[in-house]
N, C-alpha and C positions, 0 to 999 in steps of 0.2 A: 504494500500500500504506500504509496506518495502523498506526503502530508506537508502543504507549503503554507508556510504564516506569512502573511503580509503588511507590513505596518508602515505608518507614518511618526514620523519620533514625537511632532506635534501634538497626535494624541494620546492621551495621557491614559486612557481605558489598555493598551495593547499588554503593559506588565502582565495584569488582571486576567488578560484573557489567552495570555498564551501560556500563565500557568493554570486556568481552568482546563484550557485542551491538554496540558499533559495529562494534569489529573485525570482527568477520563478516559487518558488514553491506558493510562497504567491499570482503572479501575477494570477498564476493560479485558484487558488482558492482549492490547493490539500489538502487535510485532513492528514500529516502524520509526523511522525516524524523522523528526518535522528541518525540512528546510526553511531558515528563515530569510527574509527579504526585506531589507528597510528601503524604501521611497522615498528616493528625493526628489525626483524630477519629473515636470509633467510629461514628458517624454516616455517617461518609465511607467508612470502611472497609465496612458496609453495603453502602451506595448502589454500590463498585464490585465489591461482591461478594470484595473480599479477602481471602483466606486467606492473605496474611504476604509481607516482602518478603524479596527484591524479585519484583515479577509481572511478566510482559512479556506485553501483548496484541497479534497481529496482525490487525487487521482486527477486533475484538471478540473473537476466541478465545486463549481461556490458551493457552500453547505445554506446559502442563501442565497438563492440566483436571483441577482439584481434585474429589475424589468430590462427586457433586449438592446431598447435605444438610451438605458441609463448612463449620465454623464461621468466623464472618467475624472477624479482631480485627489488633489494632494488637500484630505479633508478624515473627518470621522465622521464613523458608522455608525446607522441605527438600524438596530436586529428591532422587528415586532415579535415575543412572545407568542406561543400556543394559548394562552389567557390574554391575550391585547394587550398587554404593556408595551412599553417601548423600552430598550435597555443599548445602554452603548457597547454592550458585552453580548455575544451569542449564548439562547437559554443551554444549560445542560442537555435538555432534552435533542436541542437540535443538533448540539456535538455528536450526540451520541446515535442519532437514526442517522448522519451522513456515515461515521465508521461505520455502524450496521449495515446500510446500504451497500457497500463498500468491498465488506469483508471475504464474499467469494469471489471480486475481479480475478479475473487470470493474468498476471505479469505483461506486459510487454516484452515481445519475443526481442530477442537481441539480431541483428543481422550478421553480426562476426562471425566466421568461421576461427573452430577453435582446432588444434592438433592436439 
């Protein structure tokens, strides 16, 4: 499994929620390791399609897919809640059904020839 954290140093939620994601990740019992990626540039924020920290991708998908034509910038995020809150941290809950989601991907096959 491929786990990318995405932050802006600006906002101040990313500490908070990237030791939430371990935590769940460890509660879970998931096998992986999270790449991290700090944002500086609206350049960068582009290229990963960012709409605001912090973002957590598994395997290439938001654990919160921001609407298609959502704008990309160097900002913080708000997660809505399974109960309608708003939170600048994603719920547990949602951590936890994107790994489960997740959790039988099949690898990406390598193209190398090995001897």
């Amino acid at each position: 499994m491929k786990i990318e954290f995405l932050y802006y140093e600006d906002c101040p939620s990313h500490e908070q929620a990237l030791a939430r994601l371990r935590q769940i990740i460890a509660e879970e019992g998931v096998e992986a390791q999270i790449r991290i990626h700090k944002l500086e540039t609206e350049a960068q924020a582009k290229a990963w399609h960012f709409v605001g920290s912090p973002t957590i991708l598994i395997n290439g998908e938001d654990i919160d897919p921001p609407p298609p034509n959502a704008p990309t910038a160097l900002t913080c995020r708000v997660y809505r809640w399974g109960d309608g809150r708003i939170s600048p941290l994603p719920s547990p809950e949602m951590i936890r059904r994107a790994l489960n989601a997740h959790r039988n991907d099949i690898p990406p096959q390598n193209d190398e020839l090995t001897t």
